[in-house]
TITORDREN-185050 format. One record per residue (C-alpha): residue number from 0; z, y, x; residue in one letter. Coordinates in steps of 0.2 Angstrom, whole numbers, plus 2048, in hexadecimal, padded with zeros to 3 digits. Each point is the difference from the previous one (the first is absolute). Layout:
<atoms>
(atom NUM; (Z; Y; X); "a")
...
</atoms>
This chain:
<atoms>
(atom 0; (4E6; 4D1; F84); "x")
(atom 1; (802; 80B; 7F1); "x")
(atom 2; (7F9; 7FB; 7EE); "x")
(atom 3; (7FB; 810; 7F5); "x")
(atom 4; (7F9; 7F9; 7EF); "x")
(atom 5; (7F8; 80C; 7F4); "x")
(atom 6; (7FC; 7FB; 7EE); "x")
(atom 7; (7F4; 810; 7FD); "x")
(atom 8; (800; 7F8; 7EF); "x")
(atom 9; (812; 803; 7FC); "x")
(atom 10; (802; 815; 7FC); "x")
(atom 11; (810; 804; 7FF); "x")
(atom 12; (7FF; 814; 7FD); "x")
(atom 13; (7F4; 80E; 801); "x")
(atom 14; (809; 80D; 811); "x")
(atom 15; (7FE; 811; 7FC); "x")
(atom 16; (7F7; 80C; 80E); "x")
(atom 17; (811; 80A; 7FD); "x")
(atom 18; (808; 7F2; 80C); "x")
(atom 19; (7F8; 809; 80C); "x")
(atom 20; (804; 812; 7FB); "x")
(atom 21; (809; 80B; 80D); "x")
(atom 22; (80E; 80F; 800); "x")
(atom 23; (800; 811; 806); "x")
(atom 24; (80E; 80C; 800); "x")
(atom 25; (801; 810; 807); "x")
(atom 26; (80B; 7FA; 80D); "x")
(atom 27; (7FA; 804; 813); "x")
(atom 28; (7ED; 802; 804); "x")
(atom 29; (7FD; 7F5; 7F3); "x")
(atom 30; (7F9; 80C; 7F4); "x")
(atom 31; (7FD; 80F; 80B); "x")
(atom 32; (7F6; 7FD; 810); "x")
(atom 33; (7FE; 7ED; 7FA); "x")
(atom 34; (7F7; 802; 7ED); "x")
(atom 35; (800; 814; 801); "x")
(atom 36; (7F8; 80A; 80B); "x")
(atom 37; (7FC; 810; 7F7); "x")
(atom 38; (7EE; 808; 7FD); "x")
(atom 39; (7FF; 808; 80D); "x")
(atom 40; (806; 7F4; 80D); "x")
(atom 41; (7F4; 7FC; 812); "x")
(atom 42; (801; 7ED; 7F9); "x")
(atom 43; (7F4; 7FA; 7F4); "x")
(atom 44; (804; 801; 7EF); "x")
(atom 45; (7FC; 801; 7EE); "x")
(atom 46; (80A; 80A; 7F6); "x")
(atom 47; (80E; 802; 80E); "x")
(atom 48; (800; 7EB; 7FF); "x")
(atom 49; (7FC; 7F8; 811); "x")
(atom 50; (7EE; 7F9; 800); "x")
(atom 51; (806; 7F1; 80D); "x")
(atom 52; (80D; 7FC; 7F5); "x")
(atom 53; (7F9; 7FD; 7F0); "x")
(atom 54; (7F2; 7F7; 805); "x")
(atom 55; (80D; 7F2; 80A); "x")
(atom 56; (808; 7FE; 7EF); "x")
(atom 57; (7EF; 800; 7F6); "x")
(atom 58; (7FD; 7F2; 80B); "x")
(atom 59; (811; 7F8; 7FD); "x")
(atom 60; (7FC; 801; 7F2); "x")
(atom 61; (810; 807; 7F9); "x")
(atom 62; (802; 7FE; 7ED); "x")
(atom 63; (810; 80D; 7FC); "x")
(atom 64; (80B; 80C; 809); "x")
(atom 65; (810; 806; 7FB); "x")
(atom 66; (808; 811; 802); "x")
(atom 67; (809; 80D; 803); "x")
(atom 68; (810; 7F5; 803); "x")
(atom 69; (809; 7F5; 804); "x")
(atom 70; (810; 80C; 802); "x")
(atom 71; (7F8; 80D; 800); "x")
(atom 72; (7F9; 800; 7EE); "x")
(atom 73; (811; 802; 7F8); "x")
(atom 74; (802; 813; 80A); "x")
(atom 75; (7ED; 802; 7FD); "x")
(atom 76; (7FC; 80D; 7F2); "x")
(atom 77; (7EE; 7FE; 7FC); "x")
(atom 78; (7FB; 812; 7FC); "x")
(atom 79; (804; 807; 812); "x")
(atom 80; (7F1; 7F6; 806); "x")
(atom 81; (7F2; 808; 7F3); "x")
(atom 82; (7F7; 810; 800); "x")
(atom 83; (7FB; 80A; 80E); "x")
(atom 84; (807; 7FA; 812); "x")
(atom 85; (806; 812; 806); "x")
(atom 86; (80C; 7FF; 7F1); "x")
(atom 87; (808; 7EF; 7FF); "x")
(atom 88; (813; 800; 802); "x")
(atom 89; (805; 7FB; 811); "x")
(atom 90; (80F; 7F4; 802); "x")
(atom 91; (809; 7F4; 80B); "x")
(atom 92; (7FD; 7EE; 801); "x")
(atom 93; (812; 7FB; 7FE); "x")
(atom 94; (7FE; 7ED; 802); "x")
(atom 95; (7F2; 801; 80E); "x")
(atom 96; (804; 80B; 813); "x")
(atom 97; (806; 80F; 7F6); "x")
(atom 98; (7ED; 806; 801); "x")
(atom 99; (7F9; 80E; 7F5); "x")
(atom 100; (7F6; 7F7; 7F1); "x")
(atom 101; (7F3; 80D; 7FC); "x")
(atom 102; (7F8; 7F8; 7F4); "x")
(atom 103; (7EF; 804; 803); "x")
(atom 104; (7FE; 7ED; 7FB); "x")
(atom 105; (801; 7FE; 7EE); "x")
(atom 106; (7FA; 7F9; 7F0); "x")
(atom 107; (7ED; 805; 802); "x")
(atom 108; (7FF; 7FC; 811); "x")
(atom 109; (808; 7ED; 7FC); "x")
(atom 110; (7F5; 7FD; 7F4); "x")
(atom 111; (7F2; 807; 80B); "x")
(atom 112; (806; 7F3; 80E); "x")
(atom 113; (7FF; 7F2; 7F3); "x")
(atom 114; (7EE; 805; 7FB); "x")
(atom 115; (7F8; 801; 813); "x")
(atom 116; (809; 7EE; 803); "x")
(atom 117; (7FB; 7FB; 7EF); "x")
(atom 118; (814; 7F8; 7FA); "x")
(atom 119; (80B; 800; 7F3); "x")
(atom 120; (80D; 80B; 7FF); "x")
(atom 121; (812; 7FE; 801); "x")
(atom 122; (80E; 80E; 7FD); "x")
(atom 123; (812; 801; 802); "x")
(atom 124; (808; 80B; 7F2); "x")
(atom 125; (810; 809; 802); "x")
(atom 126; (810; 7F9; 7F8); "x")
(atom 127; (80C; 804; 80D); "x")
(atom 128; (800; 813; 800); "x")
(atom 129; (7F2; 802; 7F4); "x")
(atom 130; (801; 804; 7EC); "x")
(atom 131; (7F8; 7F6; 7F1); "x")
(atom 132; (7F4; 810; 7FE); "x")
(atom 133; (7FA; 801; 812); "x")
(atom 134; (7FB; 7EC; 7FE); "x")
(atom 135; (7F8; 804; 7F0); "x")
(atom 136; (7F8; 810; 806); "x")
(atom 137; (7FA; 7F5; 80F); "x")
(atom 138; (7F6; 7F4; 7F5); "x")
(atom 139; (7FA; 80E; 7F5); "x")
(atom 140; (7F6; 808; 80E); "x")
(atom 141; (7FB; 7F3; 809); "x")
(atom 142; (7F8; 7F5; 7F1); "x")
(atom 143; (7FF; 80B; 7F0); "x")
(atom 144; (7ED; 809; 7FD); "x")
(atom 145; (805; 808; 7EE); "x")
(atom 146; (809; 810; 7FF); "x")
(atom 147; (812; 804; 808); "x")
(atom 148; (808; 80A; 80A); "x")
(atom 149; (7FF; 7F3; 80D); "x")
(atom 150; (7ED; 7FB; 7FE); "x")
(atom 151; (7FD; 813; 802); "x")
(atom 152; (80B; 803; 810); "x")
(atom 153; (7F5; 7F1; 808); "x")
(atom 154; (7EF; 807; 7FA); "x")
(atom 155; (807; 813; 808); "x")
(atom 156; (803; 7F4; 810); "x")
(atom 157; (7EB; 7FB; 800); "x")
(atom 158; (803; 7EE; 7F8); "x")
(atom 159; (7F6; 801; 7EF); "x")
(atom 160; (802; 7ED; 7FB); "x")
(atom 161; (812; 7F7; 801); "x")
(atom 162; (801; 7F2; 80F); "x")
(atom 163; (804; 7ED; 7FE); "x")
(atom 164; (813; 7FA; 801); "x")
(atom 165; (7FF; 7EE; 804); "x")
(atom 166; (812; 7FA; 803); "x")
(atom 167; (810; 80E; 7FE); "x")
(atom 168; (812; 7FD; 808); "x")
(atom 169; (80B; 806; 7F5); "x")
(atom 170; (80E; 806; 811); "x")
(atom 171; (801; 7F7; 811); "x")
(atom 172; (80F; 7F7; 808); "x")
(atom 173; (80A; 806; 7F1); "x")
(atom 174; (810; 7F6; 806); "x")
(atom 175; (7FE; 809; 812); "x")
(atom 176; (7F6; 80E; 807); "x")
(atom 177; (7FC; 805; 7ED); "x")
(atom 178; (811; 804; 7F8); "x")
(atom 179; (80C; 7F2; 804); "x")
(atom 180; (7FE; 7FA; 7EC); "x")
(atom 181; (80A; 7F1; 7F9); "x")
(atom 182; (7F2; 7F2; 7FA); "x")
(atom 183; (806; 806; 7EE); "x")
(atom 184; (7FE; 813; 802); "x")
(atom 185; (7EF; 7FD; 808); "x")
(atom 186; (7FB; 7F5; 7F2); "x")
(atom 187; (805; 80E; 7F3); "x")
(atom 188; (7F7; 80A; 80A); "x")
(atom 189; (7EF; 7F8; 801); "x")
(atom 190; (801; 7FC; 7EE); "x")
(atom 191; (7FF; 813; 7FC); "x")
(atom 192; (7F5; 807; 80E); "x")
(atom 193; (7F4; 7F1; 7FE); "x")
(atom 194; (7FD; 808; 7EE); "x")
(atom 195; (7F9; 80F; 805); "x")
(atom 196; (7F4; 7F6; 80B); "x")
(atom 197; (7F4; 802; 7F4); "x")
(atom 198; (7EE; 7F8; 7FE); "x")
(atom 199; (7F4; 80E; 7FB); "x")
(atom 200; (7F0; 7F6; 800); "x")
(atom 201; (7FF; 7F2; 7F5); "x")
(atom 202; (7F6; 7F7; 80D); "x")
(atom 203; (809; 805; 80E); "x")
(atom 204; (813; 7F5; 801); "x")
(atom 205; (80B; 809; 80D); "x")
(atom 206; (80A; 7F0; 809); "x")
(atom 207; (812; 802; 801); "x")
(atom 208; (80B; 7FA; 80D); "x")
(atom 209; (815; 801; 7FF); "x")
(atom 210; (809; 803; 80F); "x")
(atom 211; (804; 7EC; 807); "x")
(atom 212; (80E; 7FA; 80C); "x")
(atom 213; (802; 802; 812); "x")
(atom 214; (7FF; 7EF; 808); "x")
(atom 215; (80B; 7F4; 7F8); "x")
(atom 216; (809; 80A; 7F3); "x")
(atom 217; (7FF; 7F4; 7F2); "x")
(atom 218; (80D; 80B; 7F8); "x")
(atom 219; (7F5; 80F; 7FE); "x")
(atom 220; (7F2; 7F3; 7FA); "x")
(atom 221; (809; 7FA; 7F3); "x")
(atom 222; (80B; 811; 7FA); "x")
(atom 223; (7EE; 80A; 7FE); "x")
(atom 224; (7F6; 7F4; 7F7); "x")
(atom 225; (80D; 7FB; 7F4); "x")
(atom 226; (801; 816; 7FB); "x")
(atom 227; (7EC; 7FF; 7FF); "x")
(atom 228; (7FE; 7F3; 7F7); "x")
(atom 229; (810; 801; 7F4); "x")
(atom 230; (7FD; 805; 7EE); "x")
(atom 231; (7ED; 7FD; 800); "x")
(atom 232; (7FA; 7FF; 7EF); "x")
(atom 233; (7F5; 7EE; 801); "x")
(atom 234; (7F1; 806; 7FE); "x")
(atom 235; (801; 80E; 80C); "x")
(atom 236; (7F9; 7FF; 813); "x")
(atom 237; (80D; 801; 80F); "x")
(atom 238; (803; 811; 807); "x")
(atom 239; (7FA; 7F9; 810); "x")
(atom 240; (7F0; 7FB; 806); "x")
(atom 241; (807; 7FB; 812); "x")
(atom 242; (812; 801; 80C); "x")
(atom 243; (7FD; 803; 811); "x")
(atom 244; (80A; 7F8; 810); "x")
(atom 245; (803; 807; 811); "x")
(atom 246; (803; 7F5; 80F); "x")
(atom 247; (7FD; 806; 814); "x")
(atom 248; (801; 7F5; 80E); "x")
(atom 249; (80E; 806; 80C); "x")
(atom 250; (7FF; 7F1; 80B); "x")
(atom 251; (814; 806; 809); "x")
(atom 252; (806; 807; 7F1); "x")
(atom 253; (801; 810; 7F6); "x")
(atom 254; (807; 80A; 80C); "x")
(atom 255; (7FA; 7F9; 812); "x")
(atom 256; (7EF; 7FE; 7F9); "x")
(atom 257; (7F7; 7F8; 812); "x")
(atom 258; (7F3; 806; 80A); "x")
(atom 259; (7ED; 7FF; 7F7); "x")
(atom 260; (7F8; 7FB; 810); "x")
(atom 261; (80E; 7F9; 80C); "x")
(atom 262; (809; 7F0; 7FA); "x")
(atom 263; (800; 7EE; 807); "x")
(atom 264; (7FA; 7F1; 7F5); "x")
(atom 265; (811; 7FF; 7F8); "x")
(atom 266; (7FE; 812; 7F6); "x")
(atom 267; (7EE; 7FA; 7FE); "x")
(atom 268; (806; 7F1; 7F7); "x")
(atom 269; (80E; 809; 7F6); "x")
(atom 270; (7F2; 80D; 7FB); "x")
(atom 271; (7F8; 7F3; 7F9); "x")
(atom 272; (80C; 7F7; 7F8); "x")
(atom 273; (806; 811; 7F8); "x")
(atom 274; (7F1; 802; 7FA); "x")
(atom 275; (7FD; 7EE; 7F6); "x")
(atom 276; (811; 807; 7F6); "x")
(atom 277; (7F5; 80B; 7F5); "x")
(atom 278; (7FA; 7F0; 7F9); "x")
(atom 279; (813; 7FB; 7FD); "x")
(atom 280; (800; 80F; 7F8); "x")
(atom 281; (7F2; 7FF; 7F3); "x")
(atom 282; (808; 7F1; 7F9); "x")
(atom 283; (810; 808; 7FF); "x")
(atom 284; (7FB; 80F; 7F7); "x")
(atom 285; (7F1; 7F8; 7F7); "x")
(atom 286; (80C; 7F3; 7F8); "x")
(atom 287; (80C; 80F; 7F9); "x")
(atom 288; (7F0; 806; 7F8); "x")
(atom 289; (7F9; 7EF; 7F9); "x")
(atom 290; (812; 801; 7F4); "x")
(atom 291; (7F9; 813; 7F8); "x")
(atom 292; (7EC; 7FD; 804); "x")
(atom 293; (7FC; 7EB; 800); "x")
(atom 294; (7EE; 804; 7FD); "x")
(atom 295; (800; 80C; 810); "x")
(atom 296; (7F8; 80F; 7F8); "x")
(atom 297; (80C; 80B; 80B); "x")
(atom 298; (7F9; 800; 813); "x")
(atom 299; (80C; 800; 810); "x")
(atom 300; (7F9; 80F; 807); "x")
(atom 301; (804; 7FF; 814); "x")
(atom 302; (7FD; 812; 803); "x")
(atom 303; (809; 800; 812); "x")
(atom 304; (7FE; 7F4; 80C); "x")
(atom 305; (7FE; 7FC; 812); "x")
(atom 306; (808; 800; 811); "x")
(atom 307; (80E; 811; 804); "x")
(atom 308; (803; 7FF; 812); "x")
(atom 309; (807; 80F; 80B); "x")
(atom 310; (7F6; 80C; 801); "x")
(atom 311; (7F6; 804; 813); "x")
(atom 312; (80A; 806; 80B); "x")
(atom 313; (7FC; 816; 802); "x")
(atom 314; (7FB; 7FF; 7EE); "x")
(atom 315; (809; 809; 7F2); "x")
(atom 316; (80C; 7F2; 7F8); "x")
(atom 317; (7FD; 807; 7F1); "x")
(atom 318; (7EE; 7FE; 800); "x")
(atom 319; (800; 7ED; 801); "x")
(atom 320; (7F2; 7FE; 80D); "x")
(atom 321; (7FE; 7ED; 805); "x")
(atom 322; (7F5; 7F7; 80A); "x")
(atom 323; (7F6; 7F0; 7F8); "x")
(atom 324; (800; 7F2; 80A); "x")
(atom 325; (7F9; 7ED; 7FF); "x")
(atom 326; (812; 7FD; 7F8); "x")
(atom 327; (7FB; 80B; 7F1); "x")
(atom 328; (7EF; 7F9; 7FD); "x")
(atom 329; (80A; 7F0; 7FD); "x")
(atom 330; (80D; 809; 7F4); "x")
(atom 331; (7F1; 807; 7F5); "x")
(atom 332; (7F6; 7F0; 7FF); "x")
(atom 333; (80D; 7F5; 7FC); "x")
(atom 334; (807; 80A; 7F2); "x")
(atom 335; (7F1; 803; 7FA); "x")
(atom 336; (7FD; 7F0; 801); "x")
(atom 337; (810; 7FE; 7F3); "x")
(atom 338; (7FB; 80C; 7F5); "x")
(atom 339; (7F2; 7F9; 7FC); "x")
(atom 340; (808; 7F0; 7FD); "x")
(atom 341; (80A; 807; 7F4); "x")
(atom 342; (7F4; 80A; 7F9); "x")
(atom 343; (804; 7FB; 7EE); "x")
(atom 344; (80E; 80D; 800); "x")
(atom 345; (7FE; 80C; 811); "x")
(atom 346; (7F3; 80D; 7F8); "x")
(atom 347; (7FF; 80C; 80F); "x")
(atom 348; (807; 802; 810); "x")
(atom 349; (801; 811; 80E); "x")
(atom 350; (802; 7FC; 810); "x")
(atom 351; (80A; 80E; 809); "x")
(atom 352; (7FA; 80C; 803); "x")
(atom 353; (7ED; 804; 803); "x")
(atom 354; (7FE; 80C; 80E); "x")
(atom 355; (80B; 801; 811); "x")
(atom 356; (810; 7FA; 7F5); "x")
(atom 357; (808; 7EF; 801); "x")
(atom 358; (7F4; 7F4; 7FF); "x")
(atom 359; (7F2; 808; 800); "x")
(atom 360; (7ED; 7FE; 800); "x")
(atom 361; (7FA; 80E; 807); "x")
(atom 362; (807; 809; 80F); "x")
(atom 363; (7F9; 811; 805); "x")
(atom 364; (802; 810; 80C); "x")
(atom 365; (7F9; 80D; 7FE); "x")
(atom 366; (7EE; 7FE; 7FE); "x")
(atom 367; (7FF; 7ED; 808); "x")
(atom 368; (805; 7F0; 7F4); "x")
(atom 369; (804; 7ED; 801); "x")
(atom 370; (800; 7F2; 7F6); "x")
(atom 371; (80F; 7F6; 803); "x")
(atom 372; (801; 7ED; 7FE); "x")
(atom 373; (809; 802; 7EF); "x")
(atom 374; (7F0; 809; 7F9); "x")
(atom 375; (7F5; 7F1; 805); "x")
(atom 376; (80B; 7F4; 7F8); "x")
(atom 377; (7FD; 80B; 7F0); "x")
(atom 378; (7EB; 803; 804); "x")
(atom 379; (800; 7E9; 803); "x")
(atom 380; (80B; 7FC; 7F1); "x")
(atom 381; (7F5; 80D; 7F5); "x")
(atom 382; (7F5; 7F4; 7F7); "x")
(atom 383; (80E; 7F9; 7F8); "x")
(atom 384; (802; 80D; 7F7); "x")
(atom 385; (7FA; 7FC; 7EC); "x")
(atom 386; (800; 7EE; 805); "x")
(atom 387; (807; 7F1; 7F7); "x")
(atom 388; (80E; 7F9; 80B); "x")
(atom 389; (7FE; 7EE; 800); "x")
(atom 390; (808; 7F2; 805); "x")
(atom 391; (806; 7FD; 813); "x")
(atom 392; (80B; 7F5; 80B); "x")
(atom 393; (803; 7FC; 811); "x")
(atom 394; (809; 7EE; 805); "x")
(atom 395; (805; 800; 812); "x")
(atom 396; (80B; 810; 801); "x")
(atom 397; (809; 803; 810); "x")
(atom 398; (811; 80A; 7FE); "x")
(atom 399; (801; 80C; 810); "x")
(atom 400; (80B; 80C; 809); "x")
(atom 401; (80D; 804; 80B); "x")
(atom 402; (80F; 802; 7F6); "x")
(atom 403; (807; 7F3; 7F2); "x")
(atom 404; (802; 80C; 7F3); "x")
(atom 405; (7EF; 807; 803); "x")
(atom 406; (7F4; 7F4; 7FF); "x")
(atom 407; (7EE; 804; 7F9); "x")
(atom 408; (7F2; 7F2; 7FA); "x")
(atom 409; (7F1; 803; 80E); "x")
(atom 410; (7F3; 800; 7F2); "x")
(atom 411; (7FC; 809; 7F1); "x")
(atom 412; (7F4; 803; 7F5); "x")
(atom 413; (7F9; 807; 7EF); "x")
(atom 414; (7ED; 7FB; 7F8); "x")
(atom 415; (7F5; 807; 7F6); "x")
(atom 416; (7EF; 800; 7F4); "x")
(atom 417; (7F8; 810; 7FD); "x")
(atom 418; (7F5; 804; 7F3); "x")
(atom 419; (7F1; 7F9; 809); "x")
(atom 420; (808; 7F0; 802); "x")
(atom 421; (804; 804; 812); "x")
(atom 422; (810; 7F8; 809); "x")
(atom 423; (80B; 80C; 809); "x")
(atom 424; (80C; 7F9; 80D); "x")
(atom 425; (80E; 807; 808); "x")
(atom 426; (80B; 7F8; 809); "x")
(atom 427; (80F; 806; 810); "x")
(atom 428; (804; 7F6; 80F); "x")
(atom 429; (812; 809; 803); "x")
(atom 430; (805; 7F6; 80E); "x")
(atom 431; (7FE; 809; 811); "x")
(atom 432; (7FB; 7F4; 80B); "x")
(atom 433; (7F9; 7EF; 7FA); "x")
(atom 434; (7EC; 801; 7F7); "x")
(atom 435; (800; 7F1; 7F2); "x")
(atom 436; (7F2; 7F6; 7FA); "x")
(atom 437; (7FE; 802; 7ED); "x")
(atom 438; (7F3; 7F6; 7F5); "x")
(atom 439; (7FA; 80A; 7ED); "x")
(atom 440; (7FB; 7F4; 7F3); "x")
(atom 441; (7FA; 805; 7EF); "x")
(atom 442; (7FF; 7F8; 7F2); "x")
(atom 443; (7EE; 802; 7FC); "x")
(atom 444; (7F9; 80C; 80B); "x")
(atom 445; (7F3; 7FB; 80C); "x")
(atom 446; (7FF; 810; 80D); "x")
(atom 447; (7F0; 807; 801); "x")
(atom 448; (803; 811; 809); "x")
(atom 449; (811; 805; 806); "x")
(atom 450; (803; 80E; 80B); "x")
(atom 451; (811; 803; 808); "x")
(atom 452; (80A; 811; 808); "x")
(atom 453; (812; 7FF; 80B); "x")
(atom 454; (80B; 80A; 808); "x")
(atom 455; (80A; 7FC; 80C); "x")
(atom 456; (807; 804; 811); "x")
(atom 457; (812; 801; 80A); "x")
(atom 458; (80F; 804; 7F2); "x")
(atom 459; (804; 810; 808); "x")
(atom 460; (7ED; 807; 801); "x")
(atom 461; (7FB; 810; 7F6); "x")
(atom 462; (7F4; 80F; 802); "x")
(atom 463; (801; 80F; 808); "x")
(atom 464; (7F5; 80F; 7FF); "x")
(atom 465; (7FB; 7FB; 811); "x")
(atom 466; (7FE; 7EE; 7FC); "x")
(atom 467; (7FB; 800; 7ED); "x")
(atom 468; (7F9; 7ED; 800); "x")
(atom 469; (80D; 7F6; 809); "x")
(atom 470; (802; 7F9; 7ED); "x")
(atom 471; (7F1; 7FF; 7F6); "x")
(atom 472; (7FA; 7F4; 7F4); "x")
(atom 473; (7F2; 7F5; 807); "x")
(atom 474; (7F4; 7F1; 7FB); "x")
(atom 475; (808; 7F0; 800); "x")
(atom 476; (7F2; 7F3; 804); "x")
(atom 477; (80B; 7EF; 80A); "x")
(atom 478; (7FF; 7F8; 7F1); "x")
(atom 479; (7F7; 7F2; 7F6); "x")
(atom 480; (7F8; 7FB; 7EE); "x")
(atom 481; (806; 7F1; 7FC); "x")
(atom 482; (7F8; 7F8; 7F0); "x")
(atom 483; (80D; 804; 7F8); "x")
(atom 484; (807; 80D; 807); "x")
(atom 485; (805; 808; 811); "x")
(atom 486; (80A; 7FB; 811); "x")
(atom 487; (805; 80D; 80C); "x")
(atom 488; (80D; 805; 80C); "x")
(atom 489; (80D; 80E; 7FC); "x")
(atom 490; (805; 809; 80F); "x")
(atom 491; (811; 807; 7FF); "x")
(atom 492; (806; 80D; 7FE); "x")
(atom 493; (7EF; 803; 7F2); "x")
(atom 494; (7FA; 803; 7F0); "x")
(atom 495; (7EE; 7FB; 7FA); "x")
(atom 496; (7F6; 802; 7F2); "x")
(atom 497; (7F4; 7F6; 7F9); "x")
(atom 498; (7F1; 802; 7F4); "x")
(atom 499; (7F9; 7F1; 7F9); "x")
(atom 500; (7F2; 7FF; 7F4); "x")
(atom 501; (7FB; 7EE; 7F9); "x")
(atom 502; (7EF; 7F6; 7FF); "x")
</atoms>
């Protein structure tokens, strides 16, 4: 018997909706044929944007998308994808299947996506191949409403007022895919383009993120924040508002990534286990930070995440098409689980990538759709979003698996308080095979109303166009109010979501 206390009296950090912000690169059919249909496409649309797919991630609820890259962004020059489509520049997507990039996907139509799903906005800038003018140029159109040449060229393009930049990546991937820059270089680098980043409304504070590590490099960590922050005056603000981190899941290694929908419960283990890393990870890299930023002012931005496996089989490899089985649902709803744990300094988060890419959570073909399980994992953990985390701990852990060095804890769990002064409950049974009693007591509440929601099923089940709910979130009802709390059965293989609302 498991033991899961809650002290919803004990808040320990406020988790940003950004924790739960996705990616989309033009990389595949994310963008084209996934987002983007065109005006005049047979599928229903808005604007060219699929009327089935924004309204699954209005009802995700999705809080921020990033774009264009990723890789991509540091080949991506932002004025072949404005003005009229017949006369965009057309060119090869060097980094994704050697497919012609027309760009009849831009700036307008980004921001146009963002409005219909009602997001933030999160863009990539050019470092890698791009110039300090075409950064600045960038920002100018996109944000300025006075007079300039830039302001004028969007006004020519039909957009009157500027649009809203939330967050800005100043490069992707800088010491890979986006220049193959030493941690100094980069740092001189950021500290000269972030200038041009400029805030043209006073009420309006663009966020500005520096190209983090890949995985474990501590090195990289350490070498760019000691160039941003080195001969600050003391009065004056860091040159960074966040530092992103990229980790994937590659459950067989880089190279022999493992099959996304046939593996044996020890690759399910190892997934998992892989997976818990990231938490590794944020301690490693957050504890670099702490010595430049004690007062955490500076987010970990996790801006790629997620499971990479081999791409299905008859499918481009460069497109990145992965199915999404039982075993990812578990992979998003126990990281998610950890960033909101460690929400005092992970400030947003983009699973990769949104549409028919990696982990994704939305699949499409042609005019049909699915939801896959990682998508209801995001639509049950989305009341945590603008919550208080609060204090949780479980006594009575089991440490499962099949192999000695990959051994996972069965339970897990993050908890919540929204604004309402409703408990959110999420908690992951990784094992495979064994349910476990657990036991929720709270430190004051007396449950009044408590609704719960599960997924579950076999670890290698996912939907097919045929079969679109062989995974699908559902309501959870084997449970009982204690006085103090809640008892119930996890089955394996699970993860359950619990609203509670006090007497």
């Amino acid at each position: 018997m498991a033991k899961l206390y809650i002290n919803e009296k004990n808040e320990k950090g406020h988790i940003n909706a950004e924790i739960y912000g996705n990616f989309s690169e033009h990389l595949g059919r994310c963008i084209y044929e996934g987002l983007y249909v065109g005006e005049d496409s047979d599928i229903p649309n808005t604007n060219g944007m699929r009327n089935d797919v924004v309204a699954a991630l209005k009802e995700m609820k999705l809080p921020v998308l990033r774009w264009p890259g990723g890789c991509f962004a540091d080949e991506y020059h932002w004025m072949d994808g404005i003005g009229p489509k017949e006369s965009r520049k057309k060119m090869v997507n060097t980094h994704w299947g050697g497919v012609t990039e027309d760009n009849s996907f831009g700036t307008h139509e980004f921001f146009e996506l963002c409005d219909q799903i009602g997001c933030k906005t999160y863009i990539n800038g050019n470092v890698g191949s791009g110039t300090v003018q075409e950064m600045s140029e960038w920002i100018e159109y996109m944000t300025f409403d006075g007079v300039s040449p830039m302001s004028d060229l969007r006004k020519k393009n039909g957009r009157e007022k500027g649009w809203k930049v939330d967050y800005f990546g100043v490069g992707n991937e800088n010491w890979g895919c986006g220049g193959n820059m030493t941690p100094t270089y980069y740092g001189n680098l950021y500290r000269r383009y972030q200038t041009y980043v400029r805030n043209y409304k006073s009420d309006e504070h663009i966020y500005k993120i520096c190209c983090g590590a890949n995985v474990d490099d501590a090195y990289w960590t350490e070498e760019v924040l000691k160039t941003c922050f080195e001969n600050l005056k003391f009065d004056q603000e860091p040159l960074l508002n966040g530092f992103s981190l990229h980790y994937y899941v590659h459950p067989e290694g880089w190279k022999e990534k493992g099959s996304a929908t046939e593996f044996d419960e020890k690759a399910w283990y190892k997934t998992l286990y892989k997976a818990l890393y990231i938490e590794d990870l944020i301690h490693l890299h957050g504890n670099i930070m702490d010595k430049y930023d004690p007062e955490k002012k500076i987010g970990l931005i996790v801006d790629e995440w997620g499971t990479w496996f081999t791409c299905e089989p008859g499918t481009n490899p460069g497109f990145l098409y992965q199915q999404s089985t039982m075993r990812d649902a578990l992979v998003a709803g126990l990281s998610l689980n950890i960033f909101n744990k460690h929400c005092d300094r992970v400030k947003m988060a983009n699973i990769a990538q949104l549409i028919n890419v990696l982990q994704a959570v939305i699949l499409t073909d042609g005019p049909k759709m699915l939801l896959t399980p990682t998508y209801h994992i995001f639509h049950m953990y989305k009341y945590h979003q603008d919550a208080e985390l609060v204090e949780s701990h479980i006594e009575g852990v089991k440490t499962i698996g099949e192999e000695e060095d990959y051994m996972v804890p069965n339970l897990q769990e993050s908890v919540s308080v929204d604004k309402d002064g409703v408990i959110t409950i999420t908690i992951n049974n990784l094992s495979v095979t064994d349910s476990e009693p657990v036991d929720v007591t709270f430190m004051e509440c007396n449950p009044s109303e408590v609704t719960a929601a599960i997924v579950t099923n076999k670890m290698d089940a996912y939907n097919t166009f045929e079969k679109p709910d062989t995974v699908k979130e559902e309501a959870f009802t084997d449970f009982k109010v204690t006085e103090r709390g809640l008892s119930f059965v996890m089955p394996a293989c699970s993860v359950v979501q619990f609203r509670v609302k006090s007497a």
